[in-house]
N, C-alpha and C positions, 0 to 999 in steps of 0.2 A: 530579704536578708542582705539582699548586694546592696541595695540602698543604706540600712543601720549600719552595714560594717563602714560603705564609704562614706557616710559622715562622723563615723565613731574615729574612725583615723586620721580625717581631715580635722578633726576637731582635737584631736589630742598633738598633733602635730604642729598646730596653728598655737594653741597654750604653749608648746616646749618654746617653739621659735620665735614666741612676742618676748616670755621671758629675755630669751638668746638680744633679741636686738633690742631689746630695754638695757641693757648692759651696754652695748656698742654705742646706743645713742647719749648713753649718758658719761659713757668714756669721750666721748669727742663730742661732747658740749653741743649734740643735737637737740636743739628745747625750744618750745616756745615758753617763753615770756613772757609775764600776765602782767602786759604794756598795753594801756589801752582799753577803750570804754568795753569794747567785745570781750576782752579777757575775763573771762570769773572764775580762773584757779586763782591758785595763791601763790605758789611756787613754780620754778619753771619746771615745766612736764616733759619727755622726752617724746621725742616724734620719732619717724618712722616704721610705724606700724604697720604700714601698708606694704612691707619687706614682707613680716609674716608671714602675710595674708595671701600674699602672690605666691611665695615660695611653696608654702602649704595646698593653697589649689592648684597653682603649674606641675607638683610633683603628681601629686595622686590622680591628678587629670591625664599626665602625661601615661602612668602606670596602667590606668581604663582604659586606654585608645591605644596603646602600642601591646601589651602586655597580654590585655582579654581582648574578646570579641564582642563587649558587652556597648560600647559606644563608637566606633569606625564601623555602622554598616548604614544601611537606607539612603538617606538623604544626606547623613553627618560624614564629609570626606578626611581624609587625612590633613588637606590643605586647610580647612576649615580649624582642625587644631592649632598645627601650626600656626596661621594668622591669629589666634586667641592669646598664645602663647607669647607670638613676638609683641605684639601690641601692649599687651600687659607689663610687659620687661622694660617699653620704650617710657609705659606711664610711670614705671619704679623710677628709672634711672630720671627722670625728668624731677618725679614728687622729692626725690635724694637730692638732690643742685639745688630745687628752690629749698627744701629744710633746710639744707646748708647756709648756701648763700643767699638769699631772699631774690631771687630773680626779676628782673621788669616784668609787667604782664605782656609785654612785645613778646617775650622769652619765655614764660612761662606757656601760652597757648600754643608754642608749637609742638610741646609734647604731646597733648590731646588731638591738633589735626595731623599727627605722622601716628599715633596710633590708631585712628579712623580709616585713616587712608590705606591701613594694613590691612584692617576687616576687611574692606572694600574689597581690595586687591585679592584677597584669598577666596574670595567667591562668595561669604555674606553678604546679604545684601536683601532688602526689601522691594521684591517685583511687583506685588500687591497688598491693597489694602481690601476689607472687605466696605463693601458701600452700607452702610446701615439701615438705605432704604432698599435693600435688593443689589445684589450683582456684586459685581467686580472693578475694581478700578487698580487698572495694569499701570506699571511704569516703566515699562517693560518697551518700548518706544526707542528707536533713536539710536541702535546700537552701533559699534563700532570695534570693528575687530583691531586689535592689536601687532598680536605675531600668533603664530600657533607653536604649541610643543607636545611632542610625541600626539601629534593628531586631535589636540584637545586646540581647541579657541581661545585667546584670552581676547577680552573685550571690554568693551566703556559701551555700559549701559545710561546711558545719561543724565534721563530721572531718577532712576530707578538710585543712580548710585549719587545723585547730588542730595534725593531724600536720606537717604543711610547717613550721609556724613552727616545733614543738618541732627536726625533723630541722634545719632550718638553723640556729636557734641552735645546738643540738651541734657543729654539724661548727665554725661558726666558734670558738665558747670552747675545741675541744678541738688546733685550729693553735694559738691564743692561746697558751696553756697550754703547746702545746709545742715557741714558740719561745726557749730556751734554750741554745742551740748556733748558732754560726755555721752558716751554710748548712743548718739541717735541715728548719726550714717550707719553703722555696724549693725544694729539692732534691728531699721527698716532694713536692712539690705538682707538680713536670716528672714524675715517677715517674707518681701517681695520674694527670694530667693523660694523659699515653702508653698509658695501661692504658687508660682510657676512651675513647681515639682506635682505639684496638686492638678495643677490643668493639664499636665504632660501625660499625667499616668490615668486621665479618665478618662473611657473605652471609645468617645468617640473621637480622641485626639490619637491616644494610642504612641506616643514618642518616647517608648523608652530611655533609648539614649540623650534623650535632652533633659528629664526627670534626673538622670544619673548625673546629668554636669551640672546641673540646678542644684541639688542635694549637697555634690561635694562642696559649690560654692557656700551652700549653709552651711559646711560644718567651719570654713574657714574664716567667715566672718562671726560665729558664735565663739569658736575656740580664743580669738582675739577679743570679741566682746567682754568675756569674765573678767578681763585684768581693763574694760575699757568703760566698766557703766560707771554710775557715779559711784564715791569719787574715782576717778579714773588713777591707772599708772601708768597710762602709756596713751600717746594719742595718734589715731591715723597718718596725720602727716599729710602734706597733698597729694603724693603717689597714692595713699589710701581711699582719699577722697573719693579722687577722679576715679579709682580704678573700680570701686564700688557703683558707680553709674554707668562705666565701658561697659560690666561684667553684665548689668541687669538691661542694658539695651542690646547687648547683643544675644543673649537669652531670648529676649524676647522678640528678637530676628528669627532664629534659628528652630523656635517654637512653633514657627508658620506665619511668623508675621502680626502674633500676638501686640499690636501698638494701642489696641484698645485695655488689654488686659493692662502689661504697662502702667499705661495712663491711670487707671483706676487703683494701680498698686503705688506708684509715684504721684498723687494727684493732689494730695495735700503740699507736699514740698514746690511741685508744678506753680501751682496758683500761687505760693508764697511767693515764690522766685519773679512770677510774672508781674506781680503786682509792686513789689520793691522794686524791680526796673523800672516800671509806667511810675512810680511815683517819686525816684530821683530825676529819671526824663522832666515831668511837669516842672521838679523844682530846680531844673537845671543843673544837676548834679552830675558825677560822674556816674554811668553806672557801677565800673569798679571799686568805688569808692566805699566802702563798708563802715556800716551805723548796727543800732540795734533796732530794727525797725520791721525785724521776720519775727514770725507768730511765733518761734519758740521765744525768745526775747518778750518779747510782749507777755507771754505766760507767766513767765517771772517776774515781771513788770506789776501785776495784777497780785502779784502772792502766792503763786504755786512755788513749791517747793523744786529745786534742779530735777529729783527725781521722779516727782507727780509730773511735771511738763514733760518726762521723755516720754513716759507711760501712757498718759493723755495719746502723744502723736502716737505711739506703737497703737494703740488699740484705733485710732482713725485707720491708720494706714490698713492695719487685718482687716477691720470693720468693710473700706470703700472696697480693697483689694480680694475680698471673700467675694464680692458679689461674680466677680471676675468666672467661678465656680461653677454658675448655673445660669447666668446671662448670657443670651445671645449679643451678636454684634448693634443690633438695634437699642437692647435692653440696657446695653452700658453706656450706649451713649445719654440713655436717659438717665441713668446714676450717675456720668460724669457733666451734665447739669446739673441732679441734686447737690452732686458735692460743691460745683464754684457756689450754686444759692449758698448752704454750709457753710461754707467761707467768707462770706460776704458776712454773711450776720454774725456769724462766730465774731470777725472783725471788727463790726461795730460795738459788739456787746462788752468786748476787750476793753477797744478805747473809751469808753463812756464809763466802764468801772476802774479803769487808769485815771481817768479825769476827775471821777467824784472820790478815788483813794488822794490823790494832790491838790485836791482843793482848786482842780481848773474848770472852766465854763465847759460845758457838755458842747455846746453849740457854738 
């Protein structure tokens, strides 16, 4: 029951406030405009979405950890809110400047590594991974104390904290990257959000408190979803982006280190990402340089409908990220090779019915 209510009010709360700042962004001319081969609205759409989304989950997060005793106990510290918190605020106020003023990407990236650096700072942080063939592998290596307060350590764990920032930049550049479709950041993000509520609350994980921040995060990217699938009225924005990939990598810190589950809940958008960088690299491209050249693109490309292409990905993404469910650490390493195989041919089978839709040589 504390589960339904805190997505029922994350969710109702996330609808009032997308309304609220659909109004703000279209009073002061927050919009993108459909300039440009990536654009397939038609009119300019108001951004900002990601105001919402933060405010809706920073509230009722803050309300569970101060309020009840249902998420500040075990493992989950106060600091560790707090750092969720400020980090989230730093991706708002960053995604707000670039909707506004279109920022360099000099300037744009420093919002995502000062909110990484926050996780870090607050005591998140990935010490271990599990080894797939047996054991442990610590990164836990290397420390270095800081200063102390009231008899607690701070310190610089090395690896441990140079892996966390690389993991959470990824997750957030690679939502960035592929919000290009109405409703498919928002929609993987309640998806990946439900998978991780699902491994938290099964007997032998046992994390209630992280199910509880997992949940509320679905109700605040579903509540924004309804005004955001196709056609959309309101769009993320890049605070929304990023803040959709902070949220799911740091869940899946704080879930025990969960980077395998992760991987298999983000591993379609993963390999997209990875593979449109390896192929502007060959062609000497920039990587920030943005084409239509990601398999949701390609979807459409081929004649799926806006809506059949979100659908399509949602039902990959449950599909590879379900397995997450009842796989061991070995097990998913073997599904996260079925899925790049998956991807690979998916790929070809794309471009070869692109090629024989425009009358180009297969070969």
């Amino acid at each position: 029951m504390n589960y339904f209510l805190a997505f029922v009010i994350t969710f109702i709360l996330s609808a009032i406030l997308t309304l609220l700042v659909r109004k703000i962004a279209l009073y002061f001319k927050i919009v993108d405009e459909p300039v440009g081969e990536r654009k397939i609205h038609k009119t300019p759409m108001p951004l900002l979405g990601g105001l919402a989304v933060f405010f809706s989950f920073a509230s009722v997060l803050i309300y569970y950890s101060y309020f009840t005793n249902l998420i500040i106990h075990d493992f989950i510290q106060p600091k560790f809110i707090i750092g969720i918190i400020i980090s989230g605020l730093i991706i708002i106020i960053g995604g707000v400047l670039e909707d506004k003023f279109t920022l360099k990407p000099k300037f744009q990236i420093v919002f995502p590594i000062l909110a990484a650096i926050v996780i870090v700072a607050s005591g998140i942080g990935i010490s271990h991974i599990r080894n797939p063939f047996g054991g442990i592998i610590s990164f836990n290596n290397w420390q270095f104390i800081l200063f102390w307060f009231q008899g607690i350590p701070y310190k610089i764990t090395l690896f441990a904290d140079l892996f966390t920032l690389i993991w959470l930049m990824g997750m957030m550049y690679t939502t960035k990257l592929l919000d290009g479709l109405d409703g498919l950041v928002s929609g993987i993000t309640v998806i990946g959000s439900l998978i991780i509520f699902a491994v938290a609350i099964n007997k032998e994980v046992a994390q209630f408190n992280t199910a509880l921040i997992a949940i509320i995060l679905a109700g605040a990217f579903a509540g924004f979803l309804i005004f955001n699938f196709h056609p959309a009225k309101i769009f993320l924005g890049e605070g929304g982006s990023l803040l959709a990939g902070l949220m799911l990598g740091v869940l899946a810190i704080i879930s025990g280190s969960k980077v395998a589950t992760a991987l298999l809940i983000m591993g379609v958008p993963i390999l997209d990402v990875v593979w449109v960088i390896l192929r502007r690299l060959m062609n000497y491209r920039k990587i920030s340089l943005a084409d239509r050249k990601h398999l949701h693109f390609r979807l459409l490309d081929v004649g799926l409908s806006h809506r059949q292409s979100v659908i399509f990905l949602y039902c990959l993404t449950a599909l590879f990220g379900s397995f997450a469910l009842f796989l061991q650490t070995f097990g998913k390493l073997l599904a996260l090779v079925a899925l790049a195989v998956f991807m690979l041919i998916l790929a070809v089978i794309l471009v070869i019915i692109y090629r024989k839709k425009n009358n180009q040589p297969i070969v």
